[in-house]
VOBA-1610 file (N, C-alpha, C; in pm, whole numbers, padded with zeros to 5 digits, always signed):
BEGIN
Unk+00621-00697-03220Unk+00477-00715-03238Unk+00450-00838-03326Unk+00351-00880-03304Unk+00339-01010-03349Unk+00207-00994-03422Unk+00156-01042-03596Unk+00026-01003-03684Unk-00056-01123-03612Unk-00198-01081-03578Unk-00295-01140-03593Unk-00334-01181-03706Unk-00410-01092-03760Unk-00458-01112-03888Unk-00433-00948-03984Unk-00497-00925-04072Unk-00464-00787-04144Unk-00514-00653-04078Unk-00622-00661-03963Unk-00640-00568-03901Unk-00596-00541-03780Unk-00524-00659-03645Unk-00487-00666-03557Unk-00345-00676-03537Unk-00275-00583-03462Unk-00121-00668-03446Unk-00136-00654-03294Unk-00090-00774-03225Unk-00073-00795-03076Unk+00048-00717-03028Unk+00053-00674-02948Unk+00153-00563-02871Unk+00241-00649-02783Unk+00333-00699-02765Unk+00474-00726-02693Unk+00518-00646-02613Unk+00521-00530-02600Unk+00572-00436-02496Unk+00494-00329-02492Unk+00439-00279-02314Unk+00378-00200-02290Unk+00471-00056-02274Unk+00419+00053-02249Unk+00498+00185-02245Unk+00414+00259-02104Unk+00535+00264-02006Unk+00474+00321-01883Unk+00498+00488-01918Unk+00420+00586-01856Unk+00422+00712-01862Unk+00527+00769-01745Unk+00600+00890-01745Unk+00635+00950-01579Unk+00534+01076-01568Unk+00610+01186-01594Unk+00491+01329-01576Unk+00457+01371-01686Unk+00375+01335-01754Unk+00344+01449-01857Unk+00416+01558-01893Unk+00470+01595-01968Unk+00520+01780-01991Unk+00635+01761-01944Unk+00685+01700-01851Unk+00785+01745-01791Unk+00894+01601-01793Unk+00900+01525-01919Unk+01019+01459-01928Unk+01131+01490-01954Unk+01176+01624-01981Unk+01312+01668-01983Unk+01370+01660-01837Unk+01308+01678-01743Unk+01357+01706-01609Unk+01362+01571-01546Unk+01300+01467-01589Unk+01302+01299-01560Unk+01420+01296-01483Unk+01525+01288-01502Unk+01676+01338-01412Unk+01637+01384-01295Unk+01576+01496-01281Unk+01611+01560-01185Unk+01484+01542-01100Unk+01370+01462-01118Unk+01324+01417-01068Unk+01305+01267-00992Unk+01402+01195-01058Unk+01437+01115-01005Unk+01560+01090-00867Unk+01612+01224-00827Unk+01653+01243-00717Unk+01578+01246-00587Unk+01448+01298-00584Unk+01412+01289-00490Unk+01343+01144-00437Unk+01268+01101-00546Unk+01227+00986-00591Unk+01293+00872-00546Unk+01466+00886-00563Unk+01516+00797-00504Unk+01583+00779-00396Unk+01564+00936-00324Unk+01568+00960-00166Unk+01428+00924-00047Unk+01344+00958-00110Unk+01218+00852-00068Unk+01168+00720-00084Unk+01244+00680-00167Unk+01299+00499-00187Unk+01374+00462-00081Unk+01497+00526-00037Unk+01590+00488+00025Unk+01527+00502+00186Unk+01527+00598+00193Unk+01412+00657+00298Unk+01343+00546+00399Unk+01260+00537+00280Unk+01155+00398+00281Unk+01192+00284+00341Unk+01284+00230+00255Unk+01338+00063+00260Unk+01451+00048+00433Unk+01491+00184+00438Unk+01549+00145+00540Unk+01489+00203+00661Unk+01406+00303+00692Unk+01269+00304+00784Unk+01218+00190+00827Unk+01176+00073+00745Unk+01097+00035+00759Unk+01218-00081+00794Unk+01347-00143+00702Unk+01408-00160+00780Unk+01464-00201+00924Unk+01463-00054+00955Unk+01534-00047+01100Unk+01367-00061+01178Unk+01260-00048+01150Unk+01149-00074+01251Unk+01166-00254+01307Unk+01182-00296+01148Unk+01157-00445+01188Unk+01321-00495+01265Unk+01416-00450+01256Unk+01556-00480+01313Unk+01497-00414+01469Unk+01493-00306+01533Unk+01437-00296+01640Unk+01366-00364+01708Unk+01253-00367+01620Unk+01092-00470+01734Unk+01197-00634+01736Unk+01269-00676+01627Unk+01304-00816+01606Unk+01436-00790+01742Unk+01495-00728+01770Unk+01595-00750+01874Unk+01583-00708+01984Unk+01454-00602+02036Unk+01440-00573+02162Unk+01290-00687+02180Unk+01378-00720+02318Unk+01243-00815+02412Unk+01138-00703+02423Unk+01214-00630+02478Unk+01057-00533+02523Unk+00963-00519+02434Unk+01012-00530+02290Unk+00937-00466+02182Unk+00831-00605+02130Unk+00865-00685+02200Unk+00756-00819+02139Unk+00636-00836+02202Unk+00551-00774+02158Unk+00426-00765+02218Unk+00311-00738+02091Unk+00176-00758+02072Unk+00071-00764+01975Unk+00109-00651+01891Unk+00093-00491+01985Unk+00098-00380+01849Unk+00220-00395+01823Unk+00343-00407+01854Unk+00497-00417+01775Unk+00466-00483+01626Unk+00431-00665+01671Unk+00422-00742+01572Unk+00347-00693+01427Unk+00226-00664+01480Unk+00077-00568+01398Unk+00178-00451+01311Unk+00265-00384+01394Unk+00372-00287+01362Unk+00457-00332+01235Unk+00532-00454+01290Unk+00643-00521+01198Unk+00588-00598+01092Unk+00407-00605+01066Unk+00348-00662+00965Unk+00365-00584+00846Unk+00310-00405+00913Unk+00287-00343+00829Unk+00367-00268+00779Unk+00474-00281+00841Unk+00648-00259+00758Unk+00680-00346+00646Unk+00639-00466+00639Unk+00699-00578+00618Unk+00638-00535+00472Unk+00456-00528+00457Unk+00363-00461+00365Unk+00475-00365+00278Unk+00472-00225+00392Unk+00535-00124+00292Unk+00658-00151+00217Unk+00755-00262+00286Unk+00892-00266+00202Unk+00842-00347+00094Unk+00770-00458+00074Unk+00679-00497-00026Unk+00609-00419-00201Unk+00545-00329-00074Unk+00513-00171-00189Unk+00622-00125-00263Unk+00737-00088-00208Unk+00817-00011-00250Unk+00922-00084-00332Unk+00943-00238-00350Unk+01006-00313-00391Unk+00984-00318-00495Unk+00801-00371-00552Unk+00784-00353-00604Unk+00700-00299-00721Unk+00752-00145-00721Unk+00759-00020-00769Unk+00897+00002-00825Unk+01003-00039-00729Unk+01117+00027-00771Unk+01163-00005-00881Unk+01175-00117-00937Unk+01260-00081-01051Unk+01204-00018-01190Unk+01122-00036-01193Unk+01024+00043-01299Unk+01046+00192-01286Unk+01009+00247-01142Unk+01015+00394-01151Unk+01134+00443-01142Unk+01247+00401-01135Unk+01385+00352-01170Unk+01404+00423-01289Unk+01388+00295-01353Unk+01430+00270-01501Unk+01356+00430-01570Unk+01242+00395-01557Unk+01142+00533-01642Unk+01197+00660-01551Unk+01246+00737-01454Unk+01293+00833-01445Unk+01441+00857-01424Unk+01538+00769-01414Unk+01643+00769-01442Unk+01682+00742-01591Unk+01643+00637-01651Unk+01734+00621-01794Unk+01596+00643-01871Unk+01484+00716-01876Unk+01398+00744-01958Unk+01335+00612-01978Unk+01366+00486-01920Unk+01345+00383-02026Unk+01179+00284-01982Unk+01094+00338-02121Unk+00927+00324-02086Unk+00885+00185-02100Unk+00950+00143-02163Unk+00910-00019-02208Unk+00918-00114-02098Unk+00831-00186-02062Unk+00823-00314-02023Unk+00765-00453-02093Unk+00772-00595-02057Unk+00712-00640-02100Unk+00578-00701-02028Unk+00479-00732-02100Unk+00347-00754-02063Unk+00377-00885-01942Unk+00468-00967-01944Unk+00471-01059-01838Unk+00560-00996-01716Unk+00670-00960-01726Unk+00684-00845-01638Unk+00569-00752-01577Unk+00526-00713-01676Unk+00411-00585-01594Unk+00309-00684-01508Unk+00287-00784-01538Unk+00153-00916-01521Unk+00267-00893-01353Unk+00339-00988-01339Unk+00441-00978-01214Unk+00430-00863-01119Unk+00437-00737-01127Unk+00430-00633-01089Unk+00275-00595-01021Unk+00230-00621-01098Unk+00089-00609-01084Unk+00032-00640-00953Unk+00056-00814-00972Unk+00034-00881-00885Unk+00135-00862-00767Unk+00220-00838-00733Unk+00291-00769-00565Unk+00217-00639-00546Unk+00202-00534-00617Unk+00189-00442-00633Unk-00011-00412-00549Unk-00090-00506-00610Unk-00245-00537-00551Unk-00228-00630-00433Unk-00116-00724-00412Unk-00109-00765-00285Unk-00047-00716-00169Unk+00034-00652-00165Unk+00090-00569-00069Unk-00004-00451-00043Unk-00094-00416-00161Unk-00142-00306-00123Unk-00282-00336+00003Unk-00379-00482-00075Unk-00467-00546+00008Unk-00424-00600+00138Unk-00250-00677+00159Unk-00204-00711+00327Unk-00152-00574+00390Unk-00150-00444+00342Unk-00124-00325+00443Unk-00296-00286+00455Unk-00367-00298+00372Unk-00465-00241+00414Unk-00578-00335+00505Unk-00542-00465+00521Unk-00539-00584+00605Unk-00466-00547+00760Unk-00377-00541+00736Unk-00291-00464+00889Unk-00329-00379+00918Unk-00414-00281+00871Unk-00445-00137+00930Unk-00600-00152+01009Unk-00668-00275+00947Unk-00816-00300+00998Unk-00746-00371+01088Unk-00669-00452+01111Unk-00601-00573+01219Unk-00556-00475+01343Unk-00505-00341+01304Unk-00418-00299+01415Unk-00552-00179+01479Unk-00670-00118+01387Unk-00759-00035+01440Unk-00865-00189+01529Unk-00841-00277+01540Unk-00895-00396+01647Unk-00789-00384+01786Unk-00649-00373+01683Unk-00561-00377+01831Unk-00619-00257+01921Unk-00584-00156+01870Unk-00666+00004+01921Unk-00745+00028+02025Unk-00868-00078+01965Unk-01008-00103+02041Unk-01019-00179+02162Unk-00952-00271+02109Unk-00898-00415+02201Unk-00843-00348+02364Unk-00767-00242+02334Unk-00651-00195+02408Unk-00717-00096+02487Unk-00791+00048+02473Unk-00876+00118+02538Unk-01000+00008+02529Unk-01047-00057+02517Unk-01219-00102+02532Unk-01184-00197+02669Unk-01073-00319+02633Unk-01007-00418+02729Unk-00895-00377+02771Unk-00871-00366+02886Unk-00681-00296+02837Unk-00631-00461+02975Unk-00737-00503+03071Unk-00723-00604+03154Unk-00706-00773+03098Unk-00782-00745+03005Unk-00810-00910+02933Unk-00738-00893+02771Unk-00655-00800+02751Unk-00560-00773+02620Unk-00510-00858+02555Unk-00378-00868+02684Unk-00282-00960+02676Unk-00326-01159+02641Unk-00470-01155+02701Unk-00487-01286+02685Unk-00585-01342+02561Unk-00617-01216+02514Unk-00727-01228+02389Unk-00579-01222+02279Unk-00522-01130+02235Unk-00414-01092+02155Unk-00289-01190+02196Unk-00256-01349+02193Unk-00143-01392+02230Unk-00033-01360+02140Unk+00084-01391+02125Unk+00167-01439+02046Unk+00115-01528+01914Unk+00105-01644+01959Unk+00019-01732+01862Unk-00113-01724+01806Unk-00150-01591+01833Unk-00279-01567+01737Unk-00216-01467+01636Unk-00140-01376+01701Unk-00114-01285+01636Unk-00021-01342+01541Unk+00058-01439+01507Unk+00130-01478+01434Unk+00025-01588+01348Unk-00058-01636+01385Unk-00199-01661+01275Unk-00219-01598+01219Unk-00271-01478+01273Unk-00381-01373+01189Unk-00320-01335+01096Unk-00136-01262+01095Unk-00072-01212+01023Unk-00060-01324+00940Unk-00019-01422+00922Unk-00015-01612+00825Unk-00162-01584+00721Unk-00270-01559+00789Unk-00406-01581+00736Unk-00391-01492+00663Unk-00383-01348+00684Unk-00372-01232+00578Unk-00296-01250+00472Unk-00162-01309+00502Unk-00087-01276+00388Unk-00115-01380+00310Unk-00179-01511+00337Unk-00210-01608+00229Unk-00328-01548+00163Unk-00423-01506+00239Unk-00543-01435+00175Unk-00505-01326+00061Unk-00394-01237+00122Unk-00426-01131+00010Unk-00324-01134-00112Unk-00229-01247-00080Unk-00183-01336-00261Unk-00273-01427-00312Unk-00375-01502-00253Unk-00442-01552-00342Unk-00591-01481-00366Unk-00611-01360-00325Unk-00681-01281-00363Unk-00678-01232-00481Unk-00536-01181-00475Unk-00502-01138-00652Unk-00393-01227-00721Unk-00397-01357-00698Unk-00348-01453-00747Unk-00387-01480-00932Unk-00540-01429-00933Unk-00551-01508-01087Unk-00534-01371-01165Unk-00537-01239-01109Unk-00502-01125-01180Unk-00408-01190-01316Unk-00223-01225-01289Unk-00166-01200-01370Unk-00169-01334-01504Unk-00286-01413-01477Unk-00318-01539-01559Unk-00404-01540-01631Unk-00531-01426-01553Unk-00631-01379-01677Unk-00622-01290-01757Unk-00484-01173-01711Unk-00439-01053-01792Unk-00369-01172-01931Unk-00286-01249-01862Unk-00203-01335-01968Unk-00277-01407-02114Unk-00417-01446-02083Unk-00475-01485-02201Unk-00542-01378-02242Unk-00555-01272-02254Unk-00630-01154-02289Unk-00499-01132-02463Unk-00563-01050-02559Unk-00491-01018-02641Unk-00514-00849-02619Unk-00375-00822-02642Unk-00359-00661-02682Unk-00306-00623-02789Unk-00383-00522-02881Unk-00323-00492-02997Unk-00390-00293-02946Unk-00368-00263-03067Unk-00363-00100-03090Unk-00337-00022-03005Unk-00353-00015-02882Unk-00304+00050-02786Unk-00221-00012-02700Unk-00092+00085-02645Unk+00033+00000-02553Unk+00082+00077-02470Unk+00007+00184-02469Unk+00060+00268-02343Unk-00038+00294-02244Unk+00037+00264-02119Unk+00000+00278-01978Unk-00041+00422-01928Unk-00117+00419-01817Unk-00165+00575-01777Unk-00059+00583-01653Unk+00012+00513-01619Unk+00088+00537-01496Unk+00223+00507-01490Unk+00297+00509-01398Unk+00453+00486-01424Unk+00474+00311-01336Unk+00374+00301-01349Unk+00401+00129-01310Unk+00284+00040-01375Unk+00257-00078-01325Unk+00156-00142-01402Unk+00042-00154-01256Unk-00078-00139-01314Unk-00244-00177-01235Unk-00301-00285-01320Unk-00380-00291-01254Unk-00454-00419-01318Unk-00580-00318-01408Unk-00642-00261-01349Unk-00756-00183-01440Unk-00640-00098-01555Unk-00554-00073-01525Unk-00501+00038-01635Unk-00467-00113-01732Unk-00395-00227-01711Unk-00380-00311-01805Unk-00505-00345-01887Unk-00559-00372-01802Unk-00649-00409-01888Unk-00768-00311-01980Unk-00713-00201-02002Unk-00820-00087-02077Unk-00742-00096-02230Unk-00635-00188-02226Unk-00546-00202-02348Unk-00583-00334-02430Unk-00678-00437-02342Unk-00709-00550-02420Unk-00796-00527-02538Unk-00746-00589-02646Unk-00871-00598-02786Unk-00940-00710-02794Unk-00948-00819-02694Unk-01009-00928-02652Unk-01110-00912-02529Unk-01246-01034-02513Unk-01320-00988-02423Unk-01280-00998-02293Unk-01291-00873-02194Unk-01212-00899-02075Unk-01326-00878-01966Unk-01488-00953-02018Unk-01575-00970-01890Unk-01535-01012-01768Unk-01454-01137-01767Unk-01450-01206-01682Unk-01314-01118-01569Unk-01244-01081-01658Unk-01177-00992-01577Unk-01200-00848-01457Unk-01258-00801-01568Unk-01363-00684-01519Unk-01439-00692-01372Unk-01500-00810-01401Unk-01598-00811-01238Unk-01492-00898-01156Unk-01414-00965-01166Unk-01332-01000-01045Unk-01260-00903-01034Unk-01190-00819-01098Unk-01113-00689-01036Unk-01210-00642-00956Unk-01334-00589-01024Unk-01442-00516-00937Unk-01434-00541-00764Unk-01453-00683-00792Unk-01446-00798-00699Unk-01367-00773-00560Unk-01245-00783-00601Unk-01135-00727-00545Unk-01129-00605-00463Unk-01154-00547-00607Unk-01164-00377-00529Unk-01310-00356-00447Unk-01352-00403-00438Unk-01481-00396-00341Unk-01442-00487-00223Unk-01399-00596-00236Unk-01365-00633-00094Unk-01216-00592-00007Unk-01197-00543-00062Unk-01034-00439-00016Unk-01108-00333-00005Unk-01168-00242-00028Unk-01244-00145+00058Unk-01367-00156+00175Unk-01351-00313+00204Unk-01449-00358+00306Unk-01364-00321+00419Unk-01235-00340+00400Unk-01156-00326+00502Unk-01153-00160+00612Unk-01177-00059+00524Unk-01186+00129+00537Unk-01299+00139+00553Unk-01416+00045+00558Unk-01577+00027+00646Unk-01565+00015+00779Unk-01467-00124+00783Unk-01456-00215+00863Unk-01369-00107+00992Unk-01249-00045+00937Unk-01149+00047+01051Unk-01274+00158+01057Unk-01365+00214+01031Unk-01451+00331+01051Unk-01548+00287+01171Unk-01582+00157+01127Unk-01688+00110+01260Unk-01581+00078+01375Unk-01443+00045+01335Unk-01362+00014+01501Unk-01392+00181+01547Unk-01342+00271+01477Unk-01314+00428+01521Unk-01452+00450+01599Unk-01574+00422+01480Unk-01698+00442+01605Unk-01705+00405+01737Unk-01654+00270+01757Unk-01660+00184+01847Unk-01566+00292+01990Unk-01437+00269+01926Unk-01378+00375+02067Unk-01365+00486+02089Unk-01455+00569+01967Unk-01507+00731+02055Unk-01631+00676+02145Unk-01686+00585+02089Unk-01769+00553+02226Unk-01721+00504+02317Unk-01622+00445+02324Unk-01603+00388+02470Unk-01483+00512+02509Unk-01382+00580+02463Unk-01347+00704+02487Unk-01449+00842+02562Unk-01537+00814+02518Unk-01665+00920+02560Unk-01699+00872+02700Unk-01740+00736+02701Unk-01753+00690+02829Unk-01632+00685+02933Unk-01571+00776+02943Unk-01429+00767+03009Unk-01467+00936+03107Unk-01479+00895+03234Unk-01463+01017+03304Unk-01358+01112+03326Unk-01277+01112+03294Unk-01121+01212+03274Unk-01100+01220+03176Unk-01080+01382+03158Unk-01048+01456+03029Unk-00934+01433+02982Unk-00871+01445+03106Unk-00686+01391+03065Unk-00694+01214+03014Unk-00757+01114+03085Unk-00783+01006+03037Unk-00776+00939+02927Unk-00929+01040+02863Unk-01008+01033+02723Unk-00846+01103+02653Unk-00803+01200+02642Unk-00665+01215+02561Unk-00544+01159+02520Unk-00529+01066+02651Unk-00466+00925+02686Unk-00513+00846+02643Unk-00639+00816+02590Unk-00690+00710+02535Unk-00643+00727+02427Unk-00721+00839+02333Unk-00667+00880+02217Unk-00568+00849+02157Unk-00497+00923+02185Unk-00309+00975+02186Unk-00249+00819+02109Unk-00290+00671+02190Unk-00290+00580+02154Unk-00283+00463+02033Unk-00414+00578+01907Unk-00454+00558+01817Unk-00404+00677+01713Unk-00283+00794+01754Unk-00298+00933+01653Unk-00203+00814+01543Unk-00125+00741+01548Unk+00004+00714+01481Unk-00095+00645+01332Unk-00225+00538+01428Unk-00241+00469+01329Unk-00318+00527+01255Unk-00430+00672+01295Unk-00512+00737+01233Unk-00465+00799+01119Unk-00294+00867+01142Unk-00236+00879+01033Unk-00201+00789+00961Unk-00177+00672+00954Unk-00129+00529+00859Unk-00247+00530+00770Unk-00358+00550+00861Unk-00500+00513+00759Unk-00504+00642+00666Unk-00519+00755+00702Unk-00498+00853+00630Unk-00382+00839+00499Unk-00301+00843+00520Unk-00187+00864+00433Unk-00193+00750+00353Unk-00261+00632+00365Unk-00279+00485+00278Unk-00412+00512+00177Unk-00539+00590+00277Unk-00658+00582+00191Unk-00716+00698+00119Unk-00641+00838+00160Unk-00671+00984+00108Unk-00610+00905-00033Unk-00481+00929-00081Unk-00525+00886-00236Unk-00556+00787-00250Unk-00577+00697-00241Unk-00701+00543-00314Unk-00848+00632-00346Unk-00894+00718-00193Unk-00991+00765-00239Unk-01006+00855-00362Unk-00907+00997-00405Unk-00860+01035-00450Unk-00850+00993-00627Unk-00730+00918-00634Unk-00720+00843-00759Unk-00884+00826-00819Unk-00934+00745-00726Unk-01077+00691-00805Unk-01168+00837-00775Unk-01154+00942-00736Unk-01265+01017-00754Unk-01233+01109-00885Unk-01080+01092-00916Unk-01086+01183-01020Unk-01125+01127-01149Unk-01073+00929-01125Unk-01088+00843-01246Unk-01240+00841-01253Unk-01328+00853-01144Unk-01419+00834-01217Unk-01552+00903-01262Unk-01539+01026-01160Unk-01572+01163-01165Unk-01557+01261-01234Unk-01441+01295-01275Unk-01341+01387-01321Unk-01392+01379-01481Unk-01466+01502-01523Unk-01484+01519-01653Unk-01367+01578-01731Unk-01288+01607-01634Unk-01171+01677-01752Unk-01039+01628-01710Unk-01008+01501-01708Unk-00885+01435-01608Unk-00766+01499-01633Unk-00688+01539-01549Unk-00535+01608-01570Unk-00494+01452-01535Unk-00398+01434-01688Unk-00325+01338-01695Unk-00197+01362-01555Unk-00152+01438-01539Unk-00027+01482-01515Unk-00133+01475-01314Unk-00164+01535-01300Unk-00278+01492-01146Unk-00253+01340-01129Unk-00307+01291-01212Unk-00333+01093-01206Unk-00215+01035-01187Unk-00114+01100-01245Unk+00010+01012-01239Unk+00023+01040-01101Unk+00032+01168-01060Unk+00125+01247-00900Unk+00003+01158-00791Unk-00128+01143-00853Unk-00180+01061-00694Unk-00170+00945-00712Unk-00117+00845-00848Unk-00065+00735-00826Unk+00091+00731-00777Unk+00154+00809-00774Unk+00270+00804-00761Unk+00284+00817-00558Unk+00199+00882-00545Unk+00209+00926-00397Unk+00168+00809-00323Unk+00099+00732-00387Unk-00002+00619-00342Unk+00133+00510-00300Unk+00208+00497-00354Unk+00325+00392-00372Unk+00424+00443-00298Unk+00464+00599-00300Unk+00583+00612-00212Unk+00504+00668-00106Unk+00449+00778-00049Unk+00439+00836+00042Unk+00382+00722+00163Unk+00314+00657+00158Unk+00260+00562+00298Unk+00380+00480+00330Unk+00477+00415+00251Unk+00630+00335+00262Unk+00686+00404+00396Unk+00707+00544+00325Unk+00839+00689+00345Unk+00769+00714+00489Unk+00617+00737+00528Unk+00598+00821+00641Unk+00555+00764+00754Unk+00551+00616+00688Unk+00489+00525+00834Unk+00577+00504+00953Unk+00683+00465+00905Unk+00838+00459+00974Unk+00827+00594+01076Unk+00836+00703+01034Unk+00848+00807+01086Unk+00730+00874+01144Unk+00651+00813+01148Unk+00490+00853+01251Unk+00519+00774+01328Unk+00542+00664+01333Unk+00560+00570+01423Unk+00653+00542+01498Unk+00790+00667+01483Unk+00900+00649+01563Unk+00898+00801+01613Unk+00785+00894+01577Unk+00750+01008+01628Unk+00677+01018+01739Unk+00575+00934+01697Unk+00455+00936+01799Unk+00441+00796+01958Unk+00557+00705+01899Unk+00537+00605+01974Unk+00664+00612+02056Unk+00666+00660+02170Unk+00807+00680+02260Unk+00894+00552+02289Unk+00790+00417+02268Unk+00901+00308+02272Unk+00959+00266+02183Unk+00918+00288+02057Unk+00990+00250+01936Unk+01112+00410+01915Unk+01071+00491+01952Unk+01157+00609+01946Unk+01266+00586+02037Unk+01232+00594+02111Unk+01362+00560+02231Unk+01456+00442+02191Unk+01408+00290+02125Unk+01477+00214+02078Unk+01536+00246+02012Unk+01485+00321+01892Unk+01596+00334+01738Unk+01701+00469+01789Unk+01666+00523+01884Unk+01796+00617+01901Unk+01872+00570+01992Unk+01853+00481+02085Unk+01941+00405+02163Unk+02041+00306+02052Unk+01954+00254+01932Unk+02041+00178+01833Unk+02142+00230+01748Unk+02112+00347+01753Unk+02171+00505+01672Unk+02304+00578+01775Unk+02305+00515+01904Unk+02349+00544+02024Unk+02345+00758+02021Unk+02206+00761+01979Unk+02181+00937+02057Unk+02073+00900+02131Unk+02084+00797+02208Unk+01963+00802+02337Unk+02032+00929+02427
//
């Protein structure tokens, strides 16, 4: 720690939390923890080794597919060594430029998956609304734009995050509400003015939920044109189309919604709640996308067990 003056000392190292109450068991919670890591990284993995070596598999939703793999191994990267360190060797400390680092992958991966999920509920639409003029609206070379455009967009989206956290001073308080670093949880620790911070996070987080507007009006869009479909079997076929990604959206935005209804609702916050729906937020969408998507989609299923040779 470093003295300001006689009433301030600036803080050097932050202290991440794991569960409340239950750090004796840190051990033994970190087993599963690091079976849904593993899980994860190589799910997502073997999606992008599949779509990347089968011809068949190169087509708009694959790519849209291998974006939002690309996202989750992103997520889970980086998360890992932090939730690592804090439930394997107990060890809470980080430093504030480290955590600044973290931060920033951590808000961008989260804004380019939730970028891919409005990108791929267009593919959706695109596909039952056009299914004749698809192929020529969705090329190769757009789709390898759009994915270029996102991912520059959503690093320099949260690009100045870890530069305005950096001139901020922190003194009296140094512990974190979560087992990794956020940008709002960092910054509830500054003893310096953090206006300017404040409304561009806002910022942020308001236009990253434009995106869960934006997939709600595609969904409107093709129960209506689903509705307009004379076969019952059809309209199910239409459907059926969209169950994989309805779950992606689900399992990405139930806790985002979540987290913030308890943060900001919640008159009596269970510390030990906040951590488990930040914690789910980071592993569970990684861990289950892989596996909705090699459940529900018979060509990516059939590939990875032909690669597995139990076709």
């Amino acid at each position: 720690m470093h003295t300001l003056n006689s009433s301030k000392v600036e803080i050097t190292t932050f202290f991440l939390i794991g569960i409340p109450g239950l750090e004796h068991v840190h051990l033994w919670i970190s087993v599963p923890i690091s079976l849904m890591y593993l899980v994860a990284i190589l799910g997502n993995c073997t999606i992008l080794f599949v779509i990347r070596t089968e011809p068949s598999l190169h087509a708009p939703m694959y790519y849209f597919l291998s974006m939002l793999a690309v996202s989750d191994l992103g997520l889970s990267l980086s998360s890992l060594p932090t939730m690592l360190r804090l439930f394997v060797f107990n060890a809470t400390g980080i430093s504030p430029n480290v955590c600044f680092a973290q931060e920033f992958f951590i808000h961008g991966f989260t804004d380019m998956e939730s970028s891919m999920l409005l990108v791929m509920s267009f593919d959706c639409f695109l596909a039952i609304h056009s299914p004749l003029i698809y192929s020529s609206i969705l090329t190769n070379a757009r789709v390898a734009k759009m994915g270029l455009v996102f991912l520059i967009k959503s690093m320099f989206l949260v690009l100045p995050f870890p530069f305005t956290l950096k001139r901020l001073i922190y003194c009296r308080k140094s512990l974190l509400s979560y087992s990794y670093c956020l940008h709002q949880d960092v910054l509830k620790l500054a003893c310096s003015d953090n206006t300017v911070n404040f409304f561009y996070g806002f910022f942020v987080a308001l236009f990253m939920m434009t995106d869960s507007v934006f997939i709600a009006v595609s969904y409107v869009f093709i129960l209506k044109t689903v509705m307009g479909i004379g076969s019952h079997k059809e309209r199910l076929k239409a459907l059926n189309t969209c169950v994989s990604h309805i779950c992606a959206v689900l399992i990405f935005y139930v806790p985002i919604i979540a987290l913030a209804s308890v943060h900001h609702f919640g008159k009596h916050k269970s510390p030990v709640a906040m951590v488990l729906i930040a914690d789910i937020f980071l592993l569970v969408p990684p861990l289950m996308n892989p596996i909705i998507y090699c459940v529900k989609t018979w060509q990516i299923r059939e590939k990875v067990l032909g690669k597995l040779g139990l076709k």
